[in-house]
C-alpha positions, 0 to 999 in steps of 0.5 A: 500500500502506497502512502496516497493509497492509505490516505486515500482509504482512510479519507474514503470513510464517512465524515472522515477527515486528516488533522495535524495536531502533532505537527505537519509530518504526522497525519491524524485521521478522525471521524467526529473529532476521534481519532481512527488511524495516525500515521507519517505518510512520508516514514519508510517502513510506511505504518500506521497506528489503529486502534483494535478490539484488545483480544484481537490485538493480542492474536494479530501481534502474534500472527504478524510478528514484527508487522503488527506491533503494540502502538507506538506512543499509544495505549498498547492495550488498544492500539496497533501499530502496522506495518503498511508497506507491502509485507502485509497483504493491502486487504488485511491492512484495509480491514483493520483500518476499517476496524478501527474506524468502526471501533472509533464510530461505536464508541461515539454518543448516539446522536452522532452515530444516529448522523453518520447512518444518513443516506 
């Protein structure tokens, strides 16, 4: 996965949209005002931090090792950190950007998440 390819993907979601918090290098992508994925795009190996059910974030650490590991600067319980450059097949990738933002969106007040479900 390029790094267009994940921003791209990322933006792709509803009501996604990229932030700078951290300063012009570190792209947060939130839905609402919560973030879902943070990654440089321009670091090479290209990763990206996700957050992810606990238990399953335990089993992908295991499966994956060295390309999925326990969130950098993140609560390691809840967050990932993958690798996004290609060692990893770009459909896993998206399915656990994916997971994240659902995560993220399950976790909002209703009424947001009530807004989100419109046509």
């Amino acid at each position: 996965m390029t790094p267009r390819e994940l921003r791209a993907f990322c933006l792709s979601f509803e009501a996604a949209v990229e932030d700078f918090p951290f300063g012009p290098q570190i792209s947060v992508f939130k839905v609402l005002g919560r973030m879902f994925a943070l990654t440089d795009l321009d670091a090479r190996p290209l990763t990206v931090n996700l957050k992810c059910d606990p238990e399953d974030a335990v089993r992908l650490r295991g499966e994956h090792q060295g390309l999925i590991v326990p969130g950098y600067h993140m609560n390691k319980r809840h967050w990932n950190t993958v690798t996004a450059d290609g060692a990893l097949p770009d459909r896993l990738v998206k399915e656990l950007v994916e997971d994240s933002y659902d995560l993220v969106v399950a976790g909002l007040p209703r009424a947001q998440r009530l807004r989100l479900d419109r046509p």
